[in-house]
Residue, then its C-alpha position, 0 to 999 in steps of 0.5 A: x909703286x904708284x899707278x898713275x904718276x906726272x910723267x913728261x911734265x904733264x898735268x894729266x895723271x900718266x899710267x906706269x903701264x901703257x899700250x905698245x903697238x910693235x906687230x900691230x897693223x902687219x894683217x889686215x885679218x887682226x885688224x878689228x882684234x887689235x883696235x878692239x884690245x887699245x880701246x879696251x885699254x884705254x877703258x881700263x887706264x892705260x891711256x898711254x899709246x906707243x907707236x912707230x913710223x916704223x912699224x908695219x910702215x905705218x900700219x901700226x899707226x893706222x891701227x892707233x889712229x882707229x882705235x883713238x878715233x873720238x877719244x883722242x882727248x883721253x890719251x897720252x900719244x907717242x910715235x917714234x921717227x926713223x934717224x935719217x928723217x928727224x932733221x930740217x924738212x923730212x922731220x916734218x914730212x914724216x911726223x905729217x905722215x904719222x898724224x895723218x895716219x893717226x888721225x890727229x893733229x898733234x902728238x904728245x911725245x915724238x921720240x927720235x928711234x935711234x942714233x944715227x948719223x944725224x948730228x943730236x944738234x940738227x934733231x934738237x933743232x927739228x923737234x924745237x920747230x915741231x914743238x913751236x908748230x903745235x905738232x907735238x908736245x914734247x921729244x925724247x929719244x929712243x935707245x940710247x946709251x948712258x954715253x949718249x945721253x951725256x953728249x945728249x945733255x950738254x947740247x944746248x936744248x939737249x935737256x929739253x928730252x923728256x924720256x929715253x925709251x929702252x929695252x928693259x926686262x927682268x932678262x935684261x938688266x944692263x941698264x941698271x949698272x949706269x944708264x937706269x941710275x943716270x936718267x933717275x939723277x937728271x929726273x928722266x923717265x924711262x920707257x920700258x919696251x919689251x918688258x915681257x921680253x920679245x918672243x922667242x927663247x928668252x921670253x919663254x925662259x922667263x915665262x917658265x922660270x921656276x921662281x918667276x912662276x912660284x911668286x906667281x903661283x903663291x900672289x894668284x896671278x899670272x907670271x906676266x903679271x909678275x914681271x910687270x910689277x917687277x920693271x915697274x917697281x921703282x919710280x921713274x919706270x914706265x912699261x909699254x907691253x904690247x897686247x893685241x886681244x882684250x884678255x891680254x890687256x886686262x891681265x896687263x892692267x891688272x897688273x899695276x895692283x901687283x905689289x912685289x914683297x922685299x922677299x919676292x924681288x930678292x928671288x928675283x934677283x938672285x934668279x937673275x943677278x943685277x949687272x956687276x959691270x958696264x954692259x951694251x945696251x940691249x937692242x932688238 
């Protein structure tokens, strides 16, 4: 497992862990703590930024545009626009609204959140005229399917995506059955949102689990170390966990040191079994 990898083409040696922003900007009182914890990542390499125009409505972005403010240079920064905005002119009024929010006059990775209703063919066309702009450097998409991403490839500049970003833990594992392995057939990188899996019974399940924190226990680190390394572990797999104070951005960067044996992932695996069959693909 390598630390830094040419993700999206890029000259600049992207890390395989990033920094997520999702719940980030929504009080102002965090505000200070959560531009303090992205820069503290980019200190430490994690110089791969993931923000949303839907987030906080913006607010997130603002926090972005804060924390990268003077060091925009140093990082690889990605936003996401809502379905019904990535066509013909509302594309560039709301990518114009993240860069302002940012703070930048560009952004390396515009990803379109999700499928709509928005024919692939008009968001090829919005994203190829942004890109001819200078307004962003590259477009990817943002959860979808195995099923998708084939109609996806067979439109004309369709192959142009540079990532498909999904949910993916060591809870959920669908993607593993067919999407995980096509995107690494046409040497498509995926983003890992969530990979500590989102807050709430599932995310406990696996902070708790027995195995999880026996491996934990035995290697010196933390369980969410663990299942970092774990989404990481094979190539073409970024994660972009969220960490909103400085200790939890160290722990996460920490983590891209951790090496899984074959015997800690067949545990893994036997604790939580890879898909047998096709599965939805998981959404949250």
């Amino acid at each position: 497992m390598a630390t830094v990898t040419h993700f999206f083409s890029h000259s600049t040696p992207i890390p395989v862990i990033g920094q997520g922003t999702w719940y980030m900007g929504e009080n102002a009182t965090r505000r200070r703590q959560e531009v303090n914890a992205l820069q503290r990542g980019i200190d430490l390499g994690l110089t791969l930024i993931d923000t949303a125009e839907m987030y906080a409505d913006g607010g997130a972005e603002e926090v972005v545009g804060e924390a990268i403010r003077g060091r925009r240079d140093e990082v690889y920064l990605v936003s996401k626009v809502y379905p019904w905005n990535a066509v013909g002119f509302r594309a560039h009024e709301a990518c114009e609204a993240s860069l302002k929010r940012l703070g930048t006059d560009y952004l390396d990775l515009y990803l379109l959140h999700w499928r709509a209703t928005v024919p692939f063919e008009e968001t090829i066309a919005a994203m190829e005229s942004l890109i001819a702009q200078g307004k962003i450097g590259r477009w990817g998409v943002s959860n979808l399917d195995t099923e998708d991403m084939q109609s996806l490839w067979k439109l004309e500049g369709g192959k142009a995506c540079a990532t498909n970003q999904v949910l993916y833990h060591l809870g959920s594992r669908g993607i593993e059955y067919d999407l995980l392995p096509w995107c690494a057939q046409h040497d498509l990188p995926v983003m890992a949102y969530c990979p500590l899996a989102q807050a709430g019974r599932l995310r406990e399940a696996l902070l708790h689990h027995p195995v999880v924190k026996a491996i934990a226990q035995d290697k010196g680190i933390s369980v969410a170390q663990v299942l970092l390394a774990w989404v990481i572990r094979n190539p073409g797999v970024l994660a972009i966990p969220k960490a909103a104070t400085i200790a939890h951005v160290e722990e996460n960067a920490a983590a891209l040191e951790v090496r899984l044996t074959a015997q800690e992932m067949a545990l893994l695996d036997e604790a939580f079994p890879p898909p047998h069959e096709k599965m939805p693909l998981d959404v949250v």
